[in-house]
C-alpha positions as CSV (number, residue, x, y, z in Angstrom):
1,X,0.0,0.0,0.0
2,X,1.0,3.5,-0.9
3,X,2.6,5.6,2.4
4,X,0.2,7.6,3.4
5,X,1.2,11.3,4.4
6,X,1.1,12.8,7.9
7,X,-2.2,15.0,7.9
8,X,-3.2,13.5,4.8
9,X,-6.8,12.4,6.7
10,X,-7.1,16.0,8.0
11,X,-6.9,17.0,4.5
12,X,-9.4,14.7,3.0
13,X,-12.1,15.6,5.9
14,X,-11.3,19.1,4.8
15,X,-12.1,18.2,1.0
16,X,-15.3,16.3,2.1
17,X,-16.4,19.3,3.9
18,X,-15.7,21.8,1.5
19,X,-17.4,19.3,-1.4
20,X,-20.8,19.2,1.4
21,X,-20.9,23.1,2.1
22,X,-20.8,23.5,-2.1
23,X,-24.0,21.0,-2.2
24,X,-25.5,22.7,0.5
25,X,-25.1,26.1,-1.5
26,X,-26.2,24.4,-4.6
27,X,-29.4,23.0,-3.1
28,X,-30.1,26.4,-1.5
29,X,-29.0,28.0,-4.6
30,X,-31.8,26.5,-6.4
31,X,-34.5,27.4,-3.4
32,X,-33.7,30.5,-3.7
33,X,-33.9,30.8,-7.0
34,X,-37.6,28.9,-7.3
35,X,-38.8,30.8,-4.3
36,X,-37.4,34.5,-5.4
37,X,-35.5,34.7,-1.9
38,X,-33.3,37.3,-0.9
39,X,-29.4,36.7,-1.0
40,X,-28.9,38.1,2.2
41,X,-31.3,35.5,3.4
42,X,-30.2,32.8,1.2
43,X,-27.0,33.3,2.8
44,X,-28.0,33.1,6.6
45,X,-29.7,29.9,5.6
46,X,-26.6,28.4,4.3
47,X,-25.1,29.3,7.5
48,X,-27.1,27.3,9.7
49,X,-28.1,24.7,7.2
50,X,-23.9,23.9,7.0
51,X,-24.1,23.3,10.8
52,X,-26.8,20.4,10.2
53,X,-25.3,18.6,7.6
54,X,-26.5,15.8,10.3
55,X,-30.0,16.6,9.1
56,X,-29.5,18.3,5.7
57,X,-32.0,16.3,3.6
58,X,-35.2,15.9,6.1
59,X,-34.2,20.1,6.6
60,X,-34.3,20.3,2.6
61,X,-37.9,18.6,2.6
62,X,-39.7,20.1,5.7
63,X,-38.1,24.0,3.9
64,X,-39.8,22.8,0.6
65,X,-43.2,22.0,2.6
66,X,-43.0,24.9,4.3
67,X,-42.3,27.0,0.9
68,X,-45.3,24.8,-1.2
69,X,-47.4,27.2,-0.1
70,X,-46.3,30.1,1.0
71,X,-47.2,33.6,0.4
72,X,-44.5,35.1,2.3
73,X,-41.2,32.9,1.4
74,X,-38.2,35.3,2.8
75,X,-40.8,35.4,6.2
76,X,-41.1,31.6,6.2
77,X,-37.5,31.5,5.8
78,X,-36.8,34.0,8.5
79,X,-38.9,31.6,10.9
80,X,-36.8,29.2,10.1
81,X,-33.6,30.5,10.8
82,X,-34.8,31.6,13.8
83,X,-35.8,28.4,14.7
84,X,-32.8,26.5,13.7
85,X,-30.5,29.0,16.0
86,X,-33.1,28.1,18.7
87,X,-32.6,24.0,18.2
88,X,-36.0,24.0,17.8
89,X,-36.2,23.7,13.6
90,X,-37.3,20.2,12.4
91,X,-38.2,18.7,15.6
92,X,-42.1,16.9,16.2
93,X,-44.5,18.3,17.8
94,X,-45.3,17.2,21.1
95,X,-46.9,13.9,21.4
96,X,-51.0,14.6,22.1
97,X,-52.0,13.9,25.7
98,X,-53.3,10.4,25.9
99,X,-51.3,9.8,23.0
100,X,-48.3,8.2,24.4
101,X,-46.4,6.0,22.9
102,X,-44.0,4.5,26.1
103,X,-43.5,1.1,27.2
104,X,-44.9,2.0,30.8
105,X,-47.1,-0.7,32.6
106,X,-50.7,-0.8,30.9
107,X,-52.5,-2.6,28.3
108,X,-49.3,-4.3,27.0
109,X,-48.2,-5.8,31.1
110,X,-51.9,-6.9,31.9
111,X,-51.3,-8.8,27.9
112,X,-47.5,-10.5,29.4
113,X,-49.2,-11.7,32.8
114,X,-52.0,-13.5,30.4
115,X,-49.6,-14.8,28.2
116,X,-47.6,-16.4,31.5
117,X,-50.6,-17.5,34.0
């Protein structure tokens, strides 16, 4: 095998970076472009959406719901750097009350003590 050179994996995670923040402006280049936003805005999007490359594509498709049908993109936009600076961008909505979804003792322990009597 070839010898490999010191830093040389420092260098490819900076090439791999670089090649993800020019898809990121790419995707967001197009959004703006279908949804007439401003490049100020455009750009402060970019900004954030580079710090969630974790979450880059369910991001793309909740911004393109959210755009579908808007009257107000650079507004719906602003929300939404707002609420990914916040933490709060992407997440679900609270489960409804009486809605939960735990394992806690109910239904499905009264169901085990059936299945071992």
């Amino acid at each position: 095998p070839p010898a490999r050179r010191p830093g040389a994996s420092g260098a490819m995670a900076e090439d791999i970076l670089a090649m993800v923040a020019t898809m990121v402006d790419d995707e967001l280049g197009q959004l703006s472009e279908r949804h007439k936003l401003d490049k100020k805005l455009t750009d402060a999007l970019s900004v954030q959406m580079k710090t969630r490359t974790c979450t880059f594509e369910e991001d793309m498709k909740l911004l393109q719901e959210l755009l579908a049908g808007a009257t107000k993109p650079d507004e719906v936009v602003r929300t939404v750097i707002r609420q990914m600076e916040a933490g709060s961008f992407g997440q679900a909505e609270a489960p409804k009350p009486g809605r939960s979804r735990s394992r806690s003792p109910g239904r499905g322990g009264a169901r085990r003590q059936n299945l071992s009597g």
